[in-house]
N, C-alpha and C positions, 0 to 999 in steps of 0.2 A: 615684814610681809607674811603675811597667812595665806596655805593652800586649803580648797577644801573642795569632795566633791558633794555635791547636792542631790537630795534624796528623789525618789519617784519622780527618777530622770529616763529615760527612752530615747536612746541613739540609735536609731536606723532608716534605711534608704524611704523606708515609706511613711516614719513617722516626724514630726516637730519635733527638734530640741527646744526645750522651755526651760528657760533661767525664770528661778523666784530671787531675785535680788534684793539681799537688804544694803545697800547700799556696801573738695578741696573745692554740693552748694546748698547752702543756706536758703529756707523758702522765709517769704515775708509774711510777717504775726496774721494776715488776714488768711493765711492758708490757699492764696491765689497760689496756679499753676506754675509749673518750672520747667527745665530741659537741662541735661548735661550728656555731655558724650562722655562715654568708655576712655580710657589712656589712649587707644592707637583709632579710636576714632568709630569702627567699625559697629560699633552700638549706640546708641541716643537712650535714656531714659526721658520719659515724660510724665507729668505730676498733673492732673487734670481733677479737681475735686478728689473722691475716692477712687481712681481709676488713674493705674499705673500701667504705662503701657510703654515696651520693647521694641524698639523700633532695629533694623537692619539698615546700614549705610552701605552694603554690600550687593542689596536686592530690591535696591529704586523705593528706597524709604519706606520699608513693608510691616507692618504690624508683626510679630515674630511672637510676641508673648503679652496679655495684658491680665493685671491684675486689678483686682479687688479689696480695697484696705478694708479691717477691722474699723470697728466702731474707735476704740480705744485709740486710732494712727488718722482716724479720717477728720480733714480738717485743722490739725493739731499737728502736723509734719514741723518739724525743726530745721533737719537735715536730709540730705539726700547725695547717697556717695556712692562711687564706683570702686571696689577693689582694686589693688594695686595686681598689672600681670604679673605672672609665676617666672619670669626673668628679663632682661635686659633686650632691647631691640634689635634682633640681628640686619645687619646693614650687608646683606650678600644675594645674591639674582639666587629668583628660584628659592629664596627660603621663607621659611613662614613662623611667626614669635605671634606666641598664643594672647591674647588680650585679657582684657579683667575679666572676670567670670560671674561673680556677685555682686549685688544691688543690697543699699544698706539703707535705710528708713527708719529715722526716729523721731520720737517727739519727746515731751521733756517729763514721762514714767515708762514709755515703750518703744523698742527696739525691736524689728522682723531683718529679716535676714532671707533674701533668696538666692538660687544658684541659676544660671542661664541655662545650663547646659542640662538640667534634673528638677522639672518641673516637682517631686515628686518628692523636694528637700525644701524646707525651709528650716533657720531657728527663729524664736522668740526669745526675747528678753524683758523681764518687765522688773521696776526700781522696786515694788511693793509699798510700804508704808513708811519707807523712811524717805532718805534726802532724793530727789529729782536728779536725773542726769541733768549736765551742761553742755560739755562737751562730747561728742560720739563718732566715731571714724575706726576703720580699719586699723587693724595693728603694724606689723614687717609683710603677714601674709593672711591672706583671705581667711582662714582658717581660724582668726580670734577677731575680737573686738576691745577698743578699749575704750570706756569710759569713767568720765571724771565726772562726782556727787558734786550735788551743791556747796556752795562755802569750801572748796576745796578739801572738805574732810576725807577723802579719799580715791583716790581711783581702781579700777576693777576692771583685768583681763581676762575675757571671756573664752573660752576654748570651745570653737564648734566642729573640732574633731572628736573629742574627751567628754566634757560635758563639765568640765574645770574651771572653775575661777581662781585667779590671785588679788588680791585686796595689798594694795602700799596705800601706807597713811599717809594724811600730810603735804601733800602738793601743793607748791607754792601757786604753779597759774596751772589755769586748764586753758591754755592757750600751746598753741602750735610753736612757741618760742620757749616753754616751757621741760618740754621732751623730746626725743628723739632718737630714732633709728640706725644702726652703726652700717653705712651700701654695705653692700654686700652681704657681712654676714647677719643682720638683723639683731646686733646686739644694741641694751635698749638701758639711754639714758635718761634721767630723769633730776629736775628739782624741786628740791624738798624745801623746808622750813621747820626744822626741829629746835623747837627752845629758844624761838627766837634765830637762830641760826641756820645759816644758809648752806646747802647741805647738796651734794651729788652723789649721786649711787649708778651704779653702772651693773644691767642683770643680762646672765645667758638667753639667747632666745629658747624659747618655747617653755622652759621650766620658770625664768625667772629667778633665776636665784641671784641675790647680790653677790658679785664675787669684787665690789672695791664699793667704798663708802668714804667719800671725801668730801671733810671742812672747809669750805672755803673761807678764803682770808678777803671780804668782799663788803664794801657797804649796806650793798642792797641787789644782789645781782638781778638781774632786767631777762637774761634769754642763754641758753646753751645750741650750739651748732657743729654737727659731724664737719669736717673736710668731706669734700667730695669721694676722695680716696680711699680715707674710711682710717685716716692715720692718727688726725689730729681730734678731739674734741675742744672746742674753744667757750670760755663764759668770761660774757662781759658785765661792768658794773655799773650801778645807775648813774644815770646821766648828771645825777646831784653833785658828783663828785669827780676827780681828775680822770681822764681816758686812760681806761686799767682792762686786760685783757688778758685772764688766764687759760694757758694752755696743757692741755691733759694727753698723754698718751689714750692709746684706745682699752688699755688695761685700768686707767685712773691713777698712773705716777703721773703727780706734777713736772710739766718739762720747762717750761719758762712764763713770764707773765710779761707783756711788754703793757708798760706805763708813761705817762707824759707827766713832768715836774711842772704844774704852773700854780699859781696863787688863782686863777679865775675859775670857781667851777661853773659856771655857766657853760664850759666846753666839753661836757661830757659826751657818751656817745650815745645815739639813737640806734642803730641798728651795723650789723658786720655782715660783711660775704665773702667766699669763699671763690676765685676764682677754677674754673674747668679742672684745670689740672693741679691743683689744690700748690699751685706754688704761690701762690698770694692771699694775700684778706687786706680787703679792702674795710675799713672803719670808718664810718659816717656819722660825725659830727654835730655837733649845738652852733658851733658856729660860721658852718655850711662851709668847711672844708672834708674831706677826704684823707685818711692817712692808707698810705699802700705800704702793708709789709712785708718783709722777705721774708717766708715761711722752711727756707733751710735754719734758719738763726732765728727770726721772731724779734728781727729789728727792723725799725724803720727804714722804707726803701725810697719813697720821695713822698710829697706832700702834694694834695692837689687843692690848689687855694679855693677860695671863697669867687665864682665867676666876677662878681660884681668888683669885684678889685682890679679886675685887670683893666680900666678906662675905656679905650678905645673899643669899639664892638668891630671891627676891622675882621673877622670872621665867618663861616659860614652860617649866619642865622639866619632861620626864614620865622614871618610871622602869617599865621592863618586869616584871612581877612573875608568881609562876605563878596560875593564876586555876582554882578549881574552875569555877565556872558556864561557865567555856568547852570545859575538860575541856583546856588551852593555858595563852599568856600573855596579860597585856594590859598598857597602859599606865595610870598613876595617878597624879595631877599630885604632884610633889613638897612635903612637907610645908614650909612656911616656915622658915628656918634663919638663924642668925647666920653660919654658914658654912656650905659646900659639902661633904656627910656624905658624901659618893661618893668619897672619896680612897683608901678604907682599902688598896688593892690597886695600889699603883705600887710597881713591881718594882725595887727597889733605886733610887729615886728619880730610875730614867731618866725625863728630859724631851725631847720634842722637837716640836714641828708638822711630821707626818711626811707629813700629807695635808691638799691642799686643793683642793677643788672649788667654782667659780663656777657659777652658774646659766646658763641661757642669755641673759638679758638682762641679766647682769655688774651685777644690785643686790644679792644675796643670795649667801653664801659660807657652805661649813659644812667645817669643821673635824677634825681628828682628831689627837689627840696620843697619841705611841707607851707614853706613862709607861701613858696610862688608853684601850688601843685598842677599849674597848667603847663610847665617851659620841663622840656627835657632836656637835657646840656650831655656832649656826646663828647666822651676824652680818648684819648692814643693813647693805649697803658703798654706797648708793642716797646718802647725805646728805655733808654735809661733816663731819659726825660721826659716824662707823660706829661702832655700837653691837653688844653684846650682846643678841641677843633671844630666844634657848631653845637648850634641848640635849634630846638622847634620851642615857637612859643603859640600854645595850642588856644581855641578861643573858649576851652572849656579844660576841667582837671581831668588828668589823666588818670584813665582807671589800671590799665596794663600795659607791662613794657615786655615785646615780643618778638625775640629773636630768629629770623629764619634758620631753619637746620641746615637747608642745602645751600644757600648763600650768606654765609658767616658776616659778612655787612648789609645786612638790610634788615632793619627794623620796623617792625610794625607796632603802632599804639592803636588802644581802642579808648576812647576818653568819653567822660559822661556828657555825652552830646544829644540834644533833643530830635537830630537827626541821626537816623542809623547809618555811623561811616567806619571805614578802614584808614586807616593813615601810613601810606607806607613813605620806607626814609633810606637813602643807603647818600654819606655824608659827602656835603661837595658836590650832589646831584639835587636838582630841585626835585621836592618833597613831590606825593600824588595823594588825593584823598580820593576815594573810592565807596560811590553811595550804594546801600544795601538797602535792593528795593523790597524786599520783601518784610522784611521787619517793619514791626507795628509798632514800636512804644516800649518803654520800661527801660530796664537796666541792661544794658549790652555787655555780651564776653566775648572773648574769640581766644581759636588755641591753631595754631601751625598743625596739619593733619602729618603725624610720621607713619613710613610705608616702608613695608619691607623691601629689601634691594635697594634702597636708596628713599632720598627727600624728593616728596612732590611740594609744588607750591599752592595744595590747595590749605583754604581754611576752613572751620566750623566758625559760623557766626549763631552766639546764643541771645535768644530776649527771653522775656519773663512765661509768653505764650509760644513759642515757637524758634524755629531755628533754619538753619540754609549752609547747605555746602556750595564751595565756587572758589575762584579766583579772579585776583583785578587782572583786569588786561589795560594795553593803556597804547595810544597810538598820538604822537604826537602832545599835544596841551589837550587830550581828552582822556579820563581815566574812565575805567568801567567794572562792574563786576559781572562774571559770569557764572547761572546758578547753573548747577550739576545735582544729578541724582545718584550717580555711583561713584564712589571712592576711589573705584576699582583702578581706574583706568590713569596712568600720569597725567598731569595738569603743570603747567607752567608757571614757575614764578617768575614774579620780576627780575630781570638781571639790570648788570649796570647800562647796558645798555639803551633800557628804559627810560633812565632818569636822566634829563637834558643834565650838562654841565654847568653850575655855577659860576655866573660871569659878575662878575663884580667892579663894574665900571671899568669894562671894557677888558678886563684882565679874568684870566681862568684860576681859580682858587684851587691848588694841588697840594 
C-alpha cells in the first residue's frame, strides 16, 4: 500500500477538494432519472437529467437543496449513494441519531461529493488518464471514499478530511463480496490475488495500515464477510470445490475452517450469512440445501434440506394467482400434493441458495434459490430442529427480502412485478398484496422507514422516476396502501392480527 499527499490541493470550508487521480443505486446506461432515500429515511435524493435535487421527508416532500451536475457527471451518472450515519440507531423516546450527511455521484472518470448540511463543501474526484473507476461507494465514514480501477489493478482511498489517498494493489473483485468493514470499529478487510494466490490483509481505520496479511489455503475464494459482532471474519471457497469455510479472528489468526468431505463438487457454496446475534452462519448451497453452523465451535448444527425433498406440500404455502374480485392478484393456499407442482420452470436445472435473510431476532430465516427466484421458502431456525414452515410462490422473481423492525415475523418482498405491489407475509397467516398507486413503471425497491423511539411500519416505496411514503392497511380480504407526506408522525404496521389464519381443510396450521 502507498500513501501520498497530492499537490495543489486546497482544503477549506469555502473551497473544492480536488483528487487528480492516477488511478447500496445504480442509474441505468441511458442516464434516465433515479430516487434513493438517506438510511433513516428523512432525506430522498433525486437524479433528473443534470438536476440533483434534495428532498426533505420531514417537511411534506420539500425541495431542500438542488443541484446542478458538471458537464463531465451529466448524463454519465454510474452511481448514486448516501453516506453511511455517524452512529448506530438509538431506539429510546425523545432521542434523536443524526442521519447520512453526504450525497456521492460518479460516473466511470468522475466523482463529486456533497455535504447536506454545508452547501459551501464539496470534493471532486477525477480518474485522469489512466484506468476508469468501477466500483465507487463510501468507506467506514463519510469522510473517505473508496474506489476500485478498472481490471481490478487497484483500489484507492480517498480522504476528504486530509486531502489523502491510499492505493492497495491487486483486488481480486470490486464487488461488495470482495471487502469489508469491521461494525463498529471500522476496520477494513480486503481480497487480494497476489501471484496467483489468494491473499487477505486486514488495515487500521483511517490510516490503513496492514497490521495482518493472510495466505489463504483456498481454491478460488468467491467473498469475505464481518460477523455482525464484529468477532468473526469469515471466507468461503468456490463453489467448484467441497463447502470450505475459513474463519479469522478480527485480528487475522486463523481460528477454524469448517468443511464438508464429499466426492461431489457440484455442492459447493453460493453465498454465507451471518445471523443477528452472530451465533450462527447459515451456508447456501449448489444443491439447494442450507448448512446452519454453531458459531461457538464452527461445526455443523443441523442441515436444512433441499424443500423439494420433503414430498408432501402439507405446509403453509400460498401461491399468488390473478384474481377478478380484486381487478390484481391474491394469494390461495396450495392445494395438497404428494409433491411440490411448482417446479415446472427451473432453467436448465440451475440450483443454488442464492439468498438468505434472517429475521431480526435470528429464529426465522426465508430463503431464495436461483433455480426457482420467484418462491420464498420460510424456516424456524428458533429450535434444535429447524424446520420447514411455508413458502410464497410469487407470479414474478423476487427482487427483495424485507424484514420488519417492529414485528420480527412479518416480511415484506418487493418482486419484479409489472405492477407496483407490496407483498406482506407474517407465516400461517394468509399473505396480503398491497397496490402502490402512484408508481409509474420501472424497477421497484422499498426499505422499512426506522425512527427514533422506536419501529414505525411505514415504508419508502422507490421506481426509476419517483417514489411514496405510506403504509398497507388492510381490512378484512381488502388490502390498501396509505400515501403520507411526513415521516414524522407513527404509522402502523401490520400486526398479526391482520393476517386471517391459515385453514387448511378445515384445520388451523400452528
Amino acid at each position: 500500500m502507498s500513501t501520498r499527499s497530492l499537490r495543489n490541493l486546497s482544503i477549506t470550508r469555502q473551497s473544492n477538494i480536488v483528487f487528480q487521480d492516477t488511478p447500496r443505486a445504480n442509474i441505468d446506461k441511458k442516464g434516465s432519472a433515479s430516487v434513493i432515500p438517506s438510511e433513516y429515511c428523512r432525506y430522498v435524493c433525486s437524479l433528473d437529467g443534470n438536476q440533483l435535487s434534495v428532498i426533505s421527508a420531514l417537511e411534506d416532500q420539500s425541495i431542500i437543496r438542488a443541484i446542478t451536475l458538471s458537464d463531465n457527471l451529466s448524463g454519465r451518472v454510474r452511481a448514486l449513494r448516501w453516506s453511511k450515519p455517524p452512529g448506530p440507531l438509538v431506539i429510546e423516546p425523545d432521542a434523536f441519531t443524526p442521519d447520512s450527511q453526504r450525497i456521492l455521484l460518479s460516473s466511470g472518470s468522475h466523482v463529486a461529493v456533497w455535504d447536506l448540511h454545508d452547501e459551501s463543501w464539496s470534493a471532486q474526484i477525477e480518474a485522469g488518464d489512466a484506468f476508469n473507476f468501477t466500483l465507487v461507494d463510501f468507506a467506514a465514514s463519510h469522510d473517505e471514499v473508496i474506489a476500485f480501477s478498472e481490471f481490478n489493478v487497484q483500489l484507492t482511498i480517498f480522504s476528504l478530511s486530509t486531502g489523502e489517498q491510499k492505493v492497495i494493489k491487486s483486488p481480486k473483485f470490486a464487488t461488495s463480496t470482495g471487502f469489508g468493514f469491521r461494525p463498529r470499529t471500522g476496520h477494513f478487510a480486503l481480497l487480494l490475488k497476489l501471484e496467483a494466490n489468494d491473499t487477505v490483509t486486514i488495515h487500521e481505520p483511517q490510516t490503513y495500515e496492514a497490521i495482518a496479511t493472510v495466505a489463504l489455503n483456498t481454491v478460488d475464494a468467491q467473498g469475505l464477510k464481518w460477523s455482525p459482532d464484529g468477532a468473526w471474519l469469515a471466507v468461503w471457497d468456490s463453489a467448484s470445490t467441497t463447502p470450505k469455510v475459513a474463519v479469522y479472528t478480527a485480528d487475522g489468526q486463523h481460528y477454524r475452517t469448517y468443511s464438508e468431505t464429499t466426492d461431489d463438487t457440484s455442492l459447493g457454496i453460493k453465498t454465507i450469512e451471518w445471523s443477528p446475534d452472530s451465533r450462527v452462519m447459515a451456508i447456501g448451497k449448489h444443491d439447494g440445501t442450507v448448512a446452519l453452523i454453531n458459531c461457538k465451535t464452527f461445526s455443523l448444527l443441523s442441515v436444512l434440506k433441499d424443500p423439494f425433498s420433503f414430498g408432501s406440500i402439507g405446509r403453509d404455502v400460498y401461491v399468488e394467482q390473478s384474481s377478478i374480485a380484486t381487478n390484481g392478484t391474491e394469494y390461495v393456499l396450495a392445494p395438497k400434493s404428494p409433491v411440490f407442482p411448482y417446479t415446472y420452470n427451473i432453467a436448465g436445472g440451475i440450483r443454488a441458495v442464492s439468498s438468505i435473510s434472517f429475521n431480526p431476532t435470528g429464529d426465522l430465516m426465508a430463503t431464495i434459490d436461483q433455480g426457482l427466484p420467484h418462491i420464498v421458502w420460510m424456516w424456524s431456525v428458533k429450535s434444535e430442529n429447524p424446520s420447514l414452515i411455508g413458502a410464497l410462490v410469487q407470479k414474478s422473481n423476487i427482487r427483495q427480502l424485507l424484514w420488519c423492525p417492529k414485528f420480527p415475523d412479518l416480511l415484506m418482498t418487493i418482486n419484479d412485478d409489472d405492477v407496483p405491489t407490496a407483498h406482506q407475509w407474517i407465516c400461517n397467516h394468509r399473505p396480503r398484496i398491497a397496490r402502490i398507486p402512484l408508481a409509474n413503471g420501472g424497477k421497484y425497491s422499498a426499505s422499512w422507514v426506522k425512527a427514533d423511539g422506536g419501529q414505525s411500519g411505514l415504508i419508502w416505496y422507490g421506481w426509476q422516476t419517483g417514489y411514496a411514503f405510506g403504509y398497507v392497511t388492510a381490512s378484512g380480504i381488502e388490502t390498501g396502501f396509505t400515501h403520507v407526506m411526513s415521516i414524522e408522525d407513527e404509522h402502523p404496521a401490520l400486526n398479526i392480527e391482520d393476517f386471517p389464519v391459515t385453514r387448511y381443510l378445515g384445520h388451523v396450521l400452528n
